[in-house]
C-alpha positions, 0 to 999 in steps of 0.5 A: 446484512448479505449486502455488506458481506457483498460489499466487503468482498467486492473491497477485498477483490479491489485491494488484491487486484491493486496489490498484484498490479502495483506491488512489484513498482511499490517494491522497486521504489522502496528498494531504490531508497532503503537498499534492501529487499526485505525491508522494501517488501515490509514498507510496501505490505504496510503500505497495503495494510493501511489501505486496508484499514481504509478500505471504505473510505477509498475514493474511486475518483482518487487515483489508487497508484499516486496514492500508494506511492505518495504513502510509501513516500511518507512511510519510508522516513518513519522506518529506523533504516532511514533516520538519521543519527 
């Protein structure tokens, strides 16, 4: 049991350490296409939420960073602002 708990804060340390690496060119991206920086922000925290909800299934091999932004590139036309009418 103690070596879940262990496990688990060593995936919460992970997942910080990416989100205070790649939150600000997550932001900067999501902000160049939906022009606004709270919706910027949202799209990127959900983007974080979902890594999350797969934190065990993370694979180092894979490259974190092309991962958050390939996901905030398929998030970002799943939001209203960016459908068209």
């Amino acid at each position: 049991m103690d070596e879940n708990i262990g496990k688990e804060n060593d995936l919460y340390g992970q997942i910080a350490a990416y989100f205070h690496t790649y939150f600000e060119g997550l932001h900067r991206y999501a902000f160049t296409i939906l022009k606004d920086n709270d919706d910027a922000k949202d799209a990127v925290q959900a983007v974080f939420l979902k890594l999350w909800e797969k934190r065990t299934a993370i694979d180092e091999q894979q490259s974190v960073k092309s991962y958050l932004y390939t996901a905030i590139y398929r998030y970002l036309p799943l939001l209203p602002e960016c459908k068209e009418t």
